[in-house]
FIZALUM-201045 format. One record per residue: residue number from 1; residue in three letters; z, y, x negated of N, C-alpha, C in turn. Coordinates in nm, 4 decimals. Example, Ala and Ser with C-alpha at 12.3 -4.5 7.8 and 13.67 -1.06 7.14 Angstrom:
BEGIN
{balo 1; ALA; {0.7800; -0.5690; -1.3190}; {0.7800; -0.4500; -1.2300}; {0.7800; -0.3300; -1.3200}}
{balo 2; SER; {0.7080; -0.2250; -1.2850}; {0.7140; -0.1060; -1.3670}; {0.7870; 0.0030; -1.2900}}
***
This chain:
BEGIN
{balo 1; UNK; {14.7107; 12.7122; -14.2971}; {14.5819; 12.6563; -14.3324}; {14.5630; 12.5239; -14.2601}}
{balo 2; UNK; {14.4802; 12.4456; -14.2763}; {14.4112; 12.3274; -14.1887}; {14.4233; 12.2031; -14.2796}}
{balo 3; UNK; {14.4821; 12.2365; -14.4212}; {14.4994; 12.0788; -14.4504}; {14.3600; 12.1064; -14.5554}}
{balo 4; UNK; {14.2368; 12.2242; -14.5707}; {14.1625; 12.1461; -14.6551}; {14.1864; 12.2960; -14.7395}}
{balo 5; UNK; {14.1367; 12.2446; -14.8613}; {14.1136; 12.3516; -14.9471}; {14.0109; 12.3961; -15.0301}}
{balo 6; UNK; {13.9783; 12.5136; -15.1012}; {13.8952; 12.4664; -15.2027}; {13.9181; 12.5556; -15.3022}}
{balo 7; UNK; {13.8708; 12.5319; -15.4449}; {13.8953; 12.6343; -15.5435}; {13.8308; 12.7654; -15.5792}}
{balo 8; UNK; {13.8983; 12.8154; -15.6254}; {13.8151; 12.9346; -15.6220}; {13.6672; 12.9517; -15.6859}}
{balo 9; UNK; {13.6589; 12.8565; -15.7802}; {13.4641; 12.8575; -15.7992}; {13.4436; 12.8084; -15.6452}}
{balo 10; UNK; {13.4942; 12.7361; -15.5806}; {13.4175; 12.6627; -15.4677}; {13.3805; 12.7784; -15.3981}}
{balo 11; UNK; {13.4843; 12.8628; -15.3059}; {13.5199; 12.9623; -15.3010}; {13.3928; 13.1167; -15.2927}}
{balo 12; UNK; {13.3684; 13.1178; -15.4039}; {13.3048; 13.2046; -15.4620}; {13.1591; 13.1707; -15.4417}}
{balo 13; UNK; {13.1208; 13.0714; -15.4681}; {12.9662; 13.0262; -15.4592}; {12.9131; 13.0148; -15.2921}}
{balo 14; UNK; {13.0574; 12.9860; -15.2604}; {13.0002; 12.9756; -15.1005}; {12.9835; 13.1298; -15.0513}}
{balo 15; UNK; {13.0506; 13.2262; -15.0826}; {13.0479; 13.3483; -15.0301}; {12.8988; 13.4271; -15.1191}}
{balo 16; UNK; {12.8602; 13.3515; -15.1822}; {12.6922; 13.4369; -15.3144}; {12.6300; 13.3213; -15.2210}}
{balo 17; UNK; {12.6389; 13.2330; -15.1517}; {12.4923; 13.1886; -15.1111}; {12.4586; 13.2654; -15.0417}}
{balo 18; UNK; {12.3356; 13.2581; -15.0373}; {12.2566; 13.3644; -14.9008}; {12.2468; 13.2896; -14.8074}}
{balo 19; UNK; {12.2536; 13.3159; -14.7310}; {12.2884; 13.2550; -14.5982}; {12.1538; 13.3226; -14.5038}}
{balo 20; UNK; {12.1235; 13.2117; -14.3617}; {12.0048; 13.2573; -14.2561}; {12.0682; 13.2552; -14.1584}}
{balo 21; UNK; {12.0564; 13.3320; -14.0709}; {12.1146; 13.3394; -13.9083}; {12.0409; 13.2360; -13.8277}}
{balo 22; UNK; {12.0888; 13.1578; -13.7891}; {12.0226; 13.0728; -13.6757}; {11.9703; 13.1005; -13.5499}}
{balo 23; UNK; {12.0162; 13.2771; -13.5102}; {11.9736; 13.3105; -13.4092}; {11.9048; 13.4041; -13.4297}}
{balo 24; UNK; {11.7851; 13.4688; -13.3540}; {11.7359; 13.5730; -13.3656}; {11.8297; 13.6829; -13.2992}}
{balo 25; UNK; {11.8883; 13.6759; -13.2283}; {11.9361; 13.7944; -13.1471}; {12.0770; 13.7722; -13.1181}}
{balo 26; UNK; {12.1669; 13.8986; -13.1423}; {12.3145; 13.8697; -13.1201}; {12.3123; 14.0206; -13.0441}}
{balo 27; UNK; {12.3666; 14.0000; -12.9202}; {12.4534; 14.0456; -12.7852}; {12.6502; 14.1236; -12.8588}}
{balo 28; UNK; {12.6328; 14.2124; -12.8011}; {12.7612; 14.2510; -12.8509}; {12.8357; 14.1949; -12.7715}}
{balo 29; UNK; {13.0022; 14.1676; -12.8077}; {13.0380; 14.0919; -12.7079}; {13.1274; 14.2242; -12.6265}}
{balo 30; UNK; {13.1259; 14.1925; -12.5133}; {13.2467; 14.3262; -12.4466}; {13.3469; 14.2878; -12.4238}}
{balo 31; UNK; {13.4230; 14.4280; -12.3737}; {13.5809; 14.4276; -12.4766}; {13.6378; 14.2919; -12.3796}}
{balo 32; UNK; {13.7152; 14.2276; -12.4535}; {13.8051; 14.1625; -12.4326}; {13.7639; 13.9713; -12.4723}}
{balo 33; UNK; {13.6253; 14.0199; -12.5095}; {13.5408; 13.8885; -12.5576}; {13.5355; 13.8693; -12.7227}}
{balo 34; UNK; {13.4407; 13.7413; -12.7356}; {13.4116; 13.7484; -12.8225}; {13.2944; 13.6634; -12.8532}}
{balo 35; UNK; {13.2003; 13.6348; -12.9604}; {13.0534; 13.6002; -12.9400}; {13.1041; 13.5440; -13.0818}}
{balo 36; UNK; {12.9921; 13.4410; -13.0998}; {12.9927; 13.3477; -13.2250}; {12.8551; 13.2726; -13.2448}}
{balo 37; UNK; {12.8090; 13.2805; -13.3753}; {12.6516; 13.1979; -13.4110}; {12.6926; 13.1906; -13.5740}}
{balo 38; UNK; {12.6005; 13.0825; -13.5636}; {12.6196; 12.9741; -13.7012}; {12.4504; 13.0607; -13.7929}}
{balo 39; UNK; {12.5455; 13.0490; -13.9128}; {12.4555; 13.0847; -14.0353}; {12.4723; 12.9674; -14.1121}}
{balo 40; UNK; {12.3365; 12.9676; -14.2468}; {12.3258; 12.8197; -14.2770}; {12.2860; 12.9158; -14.4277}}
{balo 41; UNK; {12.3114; 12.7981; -14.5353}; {12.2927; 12.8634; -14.6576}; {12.1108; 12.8370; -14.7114}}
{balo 42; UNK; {12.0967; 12.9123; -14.7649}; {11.9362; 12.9129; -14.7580}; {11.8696; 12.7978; -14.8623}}
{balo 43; UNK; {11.9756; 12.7511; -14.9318}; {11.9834; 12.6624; -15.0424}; {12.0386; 12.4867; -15.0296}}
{balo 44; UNK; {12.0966; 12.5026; -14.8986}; {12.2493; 12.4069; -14.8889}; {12.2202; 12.3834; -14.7577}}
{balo 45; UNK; {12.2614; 12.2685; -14.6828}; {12.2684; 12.2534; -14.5996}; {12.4105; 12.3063; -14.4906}}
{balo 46; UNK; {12.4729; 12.3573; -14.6230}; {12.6132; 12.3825; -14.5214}; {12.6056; 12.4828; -14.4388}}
{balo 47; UNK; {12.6757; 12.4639; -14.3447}; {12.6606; 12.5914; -14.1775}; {12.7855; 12.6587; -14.1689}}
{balo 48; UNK; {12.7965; 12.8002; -14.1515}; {12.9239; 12.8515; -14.1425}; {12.9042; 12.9125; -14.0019}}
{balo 49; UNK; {13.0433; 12.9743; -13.9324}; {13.0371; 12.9876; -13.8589}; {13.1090; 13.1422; -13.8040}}
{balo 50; UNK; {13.0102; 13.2671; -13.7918}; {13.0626; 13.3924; -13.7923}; {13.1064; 13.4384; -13.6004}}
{balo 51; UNK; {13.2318; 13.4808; -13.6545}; {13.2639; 13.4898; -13.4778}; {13.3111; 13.6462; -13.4910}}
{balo 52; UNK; {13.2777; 13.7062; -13.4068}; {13.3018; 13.8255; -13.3399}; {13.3945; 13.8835; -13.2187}}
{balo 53; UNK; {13.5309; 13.9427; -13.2247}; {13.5868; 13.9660; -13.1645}; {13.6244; 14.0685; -13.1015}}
{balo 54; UNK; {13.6259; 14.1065; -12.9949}; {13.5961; 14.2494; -12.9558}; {13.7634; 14.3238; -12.8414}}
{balo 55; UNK; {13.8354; 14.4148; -12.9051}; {13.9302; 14.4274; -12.8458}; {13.9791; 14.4766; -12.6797}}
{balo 56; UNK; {14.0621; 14.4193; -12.6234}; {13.9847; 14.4684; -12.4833}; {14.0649; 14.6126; -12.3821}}
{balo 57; UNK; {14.1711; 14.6466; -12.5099}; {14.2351; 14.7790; -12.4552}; {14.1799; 14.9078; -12.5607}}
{balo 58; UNK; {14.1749; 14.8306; -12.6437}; {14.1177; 14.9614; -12.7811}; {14.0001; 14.9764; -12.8052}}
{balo 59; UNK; {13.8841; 14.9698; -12.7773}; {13.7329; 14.9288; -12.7818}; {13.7418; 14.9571; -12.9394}}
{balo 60; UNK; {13.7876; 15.0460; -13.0335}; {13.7683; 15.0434; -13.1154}; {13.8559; 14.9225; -13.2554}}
{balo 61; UNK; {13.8825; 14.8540; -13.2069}; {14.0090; 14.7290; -13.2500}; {13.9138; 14.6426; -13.2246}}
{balo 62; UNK; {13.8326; 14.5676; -13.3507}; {13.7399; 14.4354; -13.3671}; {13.8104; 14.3505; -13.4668}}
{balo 63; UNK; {13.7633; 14.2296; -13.4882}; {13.7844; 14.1086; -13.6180}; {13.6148; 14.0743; -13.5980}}
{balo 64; UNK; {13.5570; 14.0332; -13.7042}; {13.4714; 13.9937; -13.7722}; {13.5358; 13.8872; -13.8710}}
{balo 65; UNK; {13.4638; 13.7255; -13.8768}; {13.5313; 13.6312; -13.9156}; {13.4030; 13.5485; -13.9231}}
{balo 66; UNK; {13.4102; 13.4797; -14.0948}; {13.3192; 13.3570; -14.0983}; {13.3651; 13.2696; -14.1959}}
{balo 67; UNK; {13.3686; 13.1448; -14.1328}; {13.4374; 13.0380; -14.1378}; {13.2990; 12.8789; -14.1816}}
{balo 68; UNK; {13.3714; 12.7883; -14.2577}; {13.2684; 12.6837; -14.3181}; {13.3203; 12.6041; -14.1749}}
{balo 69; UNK; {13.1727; 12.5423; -14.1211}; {13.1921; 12.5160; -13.9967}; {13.2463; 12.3935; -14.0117}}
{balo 70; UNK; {13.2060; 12.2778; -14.0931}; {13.2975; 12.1468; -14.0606}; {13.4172; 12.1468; -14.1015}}
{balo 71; UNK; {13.5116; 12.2510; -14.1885}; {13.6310; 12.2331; -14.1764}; {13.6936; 12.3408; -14.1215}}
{balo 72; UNK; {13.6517; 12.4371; -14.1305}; {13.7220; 12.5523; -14.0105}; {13.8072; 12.6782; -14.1343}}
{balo 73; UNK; {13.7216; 12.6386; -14.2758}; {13.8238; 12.7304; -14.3944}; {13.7689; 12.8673; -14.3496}}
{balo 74; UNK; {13.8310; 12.9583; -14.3422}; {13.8079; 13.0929; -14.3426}; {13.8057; 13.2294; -14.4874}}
{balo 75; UNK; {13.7297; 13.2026; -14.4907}; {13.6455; 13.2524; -14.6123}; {13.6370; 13.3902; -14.6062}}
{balo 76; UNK; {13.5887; 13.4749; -14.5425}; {13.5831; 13.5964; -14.4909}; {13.6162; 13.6955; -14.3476}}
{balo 77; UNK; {13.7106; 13.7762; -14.3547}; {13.7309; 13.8362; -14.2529}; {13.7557; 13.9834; -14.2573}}
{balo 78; UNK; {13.7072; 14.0608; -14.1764}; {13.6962; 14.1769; -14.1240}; {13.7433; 14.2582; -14.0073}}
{balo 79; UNK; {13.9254; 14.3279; -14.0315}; {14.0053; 14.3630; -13.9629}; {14.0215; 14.5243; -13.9261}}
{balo 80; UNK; {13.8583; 14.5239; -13.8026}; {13.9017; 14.6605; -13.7682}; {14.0198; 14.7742; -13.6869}}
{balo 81; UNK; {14.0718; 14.8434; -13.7296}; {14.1475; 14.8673; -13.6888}; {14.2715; 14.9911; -13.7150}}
{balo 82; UNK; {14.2403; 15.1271; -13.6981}; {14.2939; 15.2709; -13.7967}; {14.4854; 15.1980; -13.7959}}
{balo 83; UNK; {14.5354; 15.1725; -13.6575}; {14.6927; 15.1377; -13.7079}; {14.7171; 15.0216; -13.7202}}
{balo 84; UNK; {14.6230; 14.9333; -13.7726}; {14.6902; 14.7818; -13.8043}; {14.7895; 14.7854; -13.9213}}
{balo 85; UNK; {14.8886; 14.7157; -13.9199}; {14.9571; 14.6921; -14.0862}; {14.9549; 14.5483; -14.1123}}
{balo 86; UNK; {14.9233; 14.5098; -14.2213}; {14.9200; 14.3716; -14.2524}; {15.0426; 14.3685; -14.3991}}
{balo 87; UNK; {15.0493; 14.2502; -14.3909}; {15.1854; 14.2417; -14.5041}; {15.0971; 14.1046; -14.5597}}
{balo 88; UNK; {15.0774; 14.1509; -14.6849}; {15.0544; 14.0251; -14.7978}; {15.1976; 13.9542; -14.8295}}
{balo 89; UNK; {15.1344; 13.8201; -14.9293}; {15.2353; 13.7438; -14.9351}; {15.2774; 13.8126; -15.0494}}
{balo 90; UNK; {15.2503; 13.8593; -15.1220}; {15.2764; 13.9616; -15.2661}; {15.4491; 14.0643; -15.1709}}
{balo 91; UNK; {15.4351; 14.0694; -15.0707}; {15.5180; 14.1944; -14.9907}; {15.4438; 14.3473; -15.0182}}
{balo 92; UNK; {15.3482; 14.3443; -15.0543}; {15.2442; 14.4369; -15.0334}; {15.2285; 14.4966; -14.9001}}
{balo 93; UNK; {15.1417; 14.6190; -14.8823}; {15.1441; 14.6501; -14.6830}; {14.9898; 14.7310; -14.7128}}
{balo 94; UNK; {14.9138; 14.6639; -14.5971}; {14.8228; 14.7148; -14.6069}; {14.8129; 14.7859; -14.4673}}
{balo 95; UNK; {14.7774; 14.9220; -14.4817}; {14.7633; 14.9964; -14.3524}; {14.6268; 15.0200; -14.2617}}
{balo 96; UNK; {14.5529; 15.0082; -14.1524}; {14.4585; 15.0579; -14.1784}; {14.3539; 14.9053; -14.1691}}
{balo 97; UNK; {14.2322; 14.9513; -14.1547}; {14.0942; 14.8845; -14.1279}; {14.1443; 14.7505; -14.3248}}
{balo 98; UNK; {14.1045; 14.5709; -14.2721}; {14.1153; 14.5167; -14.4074}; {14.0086; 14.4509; -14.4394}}
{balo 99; UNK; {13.9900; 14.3963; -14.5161}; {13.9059; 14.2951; -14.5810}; {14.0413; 14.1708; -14.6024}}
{balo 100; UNK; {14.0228; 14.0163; -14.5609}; {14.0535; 13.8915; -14.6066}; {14.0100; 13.8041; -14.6948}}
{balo 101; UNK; {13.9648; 13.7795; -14.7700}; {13.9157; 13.7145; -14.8898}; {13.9418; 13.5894; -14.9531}}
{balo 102; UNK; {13.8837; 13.4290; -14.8912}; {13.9604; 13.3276; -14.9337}; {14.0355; 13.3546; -15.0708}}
{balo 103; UNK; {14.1147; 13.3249; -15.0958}; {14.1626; 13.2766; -15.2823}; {14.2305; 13.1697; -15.2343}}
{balo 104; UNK; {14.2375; 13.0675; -15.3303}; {14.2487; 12.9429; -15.3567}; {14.3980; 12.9241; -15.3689}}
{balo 105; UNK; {14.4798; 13.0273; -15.3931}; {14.6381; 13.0274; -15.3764}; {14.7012; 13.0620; -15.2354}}
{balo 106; UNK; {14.6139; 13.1894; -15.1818}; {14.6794; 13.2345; -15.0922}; {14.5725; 13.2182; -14.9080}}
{balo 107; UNK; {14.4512; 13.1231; -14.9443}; {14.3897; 13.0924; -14.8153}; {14.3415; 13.2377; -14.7827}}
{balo 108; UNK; {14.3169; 13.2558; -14.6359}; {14.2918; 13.3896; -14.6041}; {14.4210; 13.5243; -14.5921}}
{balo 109; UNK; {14.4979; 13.4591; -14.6531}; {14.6206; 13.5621; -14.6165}; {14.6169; 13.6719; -14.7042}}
{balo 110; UNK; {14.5822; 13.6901; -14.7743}; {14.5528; 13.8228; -14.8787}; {14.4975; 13.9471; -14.8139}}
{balo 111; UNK; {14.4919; 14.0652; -14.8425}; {14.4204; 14.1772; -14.7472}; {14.3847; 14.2410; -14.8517}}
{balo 112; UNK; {14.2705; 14.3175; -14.8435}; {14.2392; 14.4547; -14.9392}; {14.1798; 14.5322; -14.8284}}
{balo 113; UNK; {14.2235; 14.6664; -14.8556}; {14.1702; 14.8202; -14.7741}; {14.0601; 14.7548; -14.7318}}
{balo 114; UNK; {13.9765; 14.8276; -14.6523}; {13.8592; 14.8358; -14.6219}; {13.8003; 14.9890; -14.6095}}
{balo 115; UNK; {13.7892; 15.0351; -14.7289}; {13.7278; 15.1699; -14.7784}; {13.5736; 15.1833; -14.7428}}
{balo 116; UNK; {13.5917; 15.3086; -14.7059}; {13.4043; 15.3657; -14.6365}; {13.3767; 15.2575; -14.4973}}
{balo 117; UNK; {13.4492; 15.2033; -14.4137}; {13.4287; 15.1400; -14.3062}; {13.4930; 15.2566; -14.2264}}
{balo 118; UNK; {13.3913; 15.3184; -14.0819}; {13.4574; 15.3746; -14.0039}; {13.4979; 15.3067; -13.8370}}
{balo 119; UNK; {13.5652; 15.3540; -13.8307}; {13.6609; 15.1517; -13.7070}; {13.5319; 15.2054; -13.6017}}
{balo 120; UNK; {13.4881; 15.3260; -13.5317}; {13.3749; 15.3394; -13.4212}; {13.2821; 15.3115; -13.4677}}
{balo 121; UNK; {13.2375; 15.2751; -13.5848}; {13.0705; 15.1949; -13.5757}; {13.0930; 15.0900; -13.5901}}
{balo 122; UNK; {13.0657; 15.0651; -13.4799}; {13.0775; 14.8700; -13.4882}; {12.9275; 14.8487; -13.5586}}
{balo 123; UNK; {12.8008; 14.8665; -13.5077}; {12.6392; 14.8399; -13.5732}; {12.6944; 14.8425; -13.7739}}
{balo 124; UNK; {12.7295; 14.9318; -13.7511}; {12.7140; 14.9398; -13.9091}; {12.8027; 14.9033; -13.9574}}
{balo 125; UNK; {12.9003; 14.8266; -13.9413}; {13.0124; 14.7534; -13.9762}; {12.9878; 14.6107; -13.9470}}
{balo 126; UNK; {12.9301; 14.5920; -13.8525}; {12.8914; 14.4387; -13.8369}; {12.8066; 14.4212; -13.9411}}
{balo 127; UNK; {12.7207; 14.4750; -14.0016}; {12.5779; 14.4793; -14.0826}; {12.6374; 14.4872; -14.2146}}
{balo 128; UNK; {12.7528; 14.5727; -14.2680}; {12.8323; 14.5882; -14.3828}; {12.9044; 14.4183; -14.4330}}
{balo 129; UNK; {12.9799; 14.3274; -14.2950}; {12.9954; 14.2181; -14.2809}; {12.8653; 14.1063; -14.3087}}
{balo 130; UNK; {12.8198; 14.1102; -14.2465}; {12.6710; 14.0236; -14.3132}; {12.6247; 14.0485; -14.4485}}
{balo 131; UNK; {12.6395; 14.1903; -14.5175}; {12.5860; 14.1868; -14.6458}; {12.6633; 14.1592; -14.7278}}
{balo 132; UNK; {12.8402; 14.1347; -14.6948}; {12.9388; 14.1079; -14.8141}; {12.9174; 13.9510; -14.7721}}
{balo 133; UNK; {12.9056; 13.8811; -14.6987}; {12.8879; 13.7784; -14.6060}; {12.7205; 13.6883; -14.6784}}
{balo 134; UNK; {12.6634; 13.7809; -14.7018}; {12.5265; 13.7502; -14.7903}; {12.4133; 13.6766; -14.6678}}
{balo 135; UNK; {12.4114; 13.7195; -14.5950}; {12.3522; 13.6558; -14.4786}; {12.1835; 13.7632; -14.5125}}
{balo 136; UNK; {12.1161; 13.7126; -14.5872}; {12.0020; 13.7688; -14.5929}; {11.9068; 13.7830; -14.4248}}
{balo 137; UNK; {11.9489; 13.7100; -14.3782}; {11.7895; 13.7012; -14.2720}; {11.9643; 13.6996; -14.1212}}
{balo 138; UNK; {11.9258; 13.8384; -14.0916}; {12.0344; 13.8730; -13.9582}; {11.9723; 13.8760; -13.8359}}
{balo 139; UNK; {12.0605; 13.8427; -13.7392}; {12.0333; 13.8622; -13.6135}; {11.9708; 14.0428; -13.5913}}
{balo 140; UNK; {11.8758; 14.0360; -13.4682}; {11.8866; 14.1488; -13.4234}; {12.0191; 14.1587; -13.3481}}
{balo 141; UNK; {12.0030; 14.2918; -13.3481}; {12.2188; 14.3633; -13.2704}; {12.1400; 14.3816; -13.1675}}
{balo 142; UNK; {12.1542; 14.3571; -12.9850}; {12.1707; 14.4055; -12.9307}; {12.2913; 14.4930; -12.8118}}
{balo 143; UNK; {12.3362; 14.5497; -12.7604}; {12.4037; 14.5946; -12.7335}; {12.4172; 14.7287; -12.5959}}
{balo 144; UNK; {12.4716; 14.7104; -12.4887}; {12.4632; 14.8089; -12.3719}; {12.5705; 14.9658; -12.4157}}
{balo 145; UNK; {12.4994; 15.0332; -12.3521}; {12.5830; 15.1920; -12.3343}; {12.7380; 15.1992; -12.3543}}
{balo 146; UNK; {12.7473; 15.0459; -12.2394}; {12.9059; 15.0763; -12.2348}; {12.9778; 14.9496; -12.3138}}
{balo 147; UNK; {12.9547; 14.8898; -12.4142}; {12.9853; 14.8247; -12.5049}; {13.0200; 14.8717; -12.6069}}
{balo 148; UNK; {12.9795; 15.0533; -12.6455}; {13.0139; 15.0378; -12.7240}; {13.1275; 15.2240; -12.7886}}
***
């Protein structure tokens, strides 16, 4: 972690604000990139910051990640991916596409499945991310033939 923290009400309220995209239009990024734009809470002045990562041997191997922009806490993340294994601090094993979920004990290191996500739709998985993400007002997706 980075030294800051917050509790889990903190936590929690930040992930229920609704949030606005600052951009109208988001570009997929191609493989081996990754693309990033700031959302702002519709209530709050605070700005988070969702980055997009795009794998550059597996096209189907992404991270989806949004982070509170002045301290860099990572709040939500989205680990596509059919053979990833992740190991919680519990010694748990998660196989398979995850969800990251701040908690206030364990930072972003925690994993849960990521059930009904299929790893080749990126459109509708990025869009699944914004709505757990609460980002009411989204970028348009654009995106080329061979991006995706």
């Amino acid at each position: 972690m980075n030294g800051y923290t917050l509790t889990q009400t903190e936590a929690e309220e930040l992930l229920k604000l609704a949030k606005l995209s600052l951009i109208s239009i988001l570009d997929f990024p191609e493989a081996g990139q990754s693309k990033e734009f700031d959302v702002i809470g519709d209530t709050s002045d605070t700005v988070f910051t969702v980055l997009i990562y795009r794998g550059k041997i597996k096209l189907t191997k992404y991270n989806i990640g949004a982070r509170i922009k002045k301290n860099s806490i990572v709040l939500l993340e989205l680990h596509i991916n059919p053979s990833n294994v992740h190991y919680n601090p519990d010694g748990s094993k998660i196989v398979g596409s995850h969800w990251h979920i701040y908690t206030e004990k364990y930072g972003k290191q925690l994993a849960f499945p990521a059930e009904n996500v299929k790893d080749e739709n990126y459109i509708i998985n990025t869009l699944a991310f914004l709505d757990r993400f609460n980002v009411i007002k989204k970028p348009e997706i654009q995106y080329s033939m061979d991006s995706i």
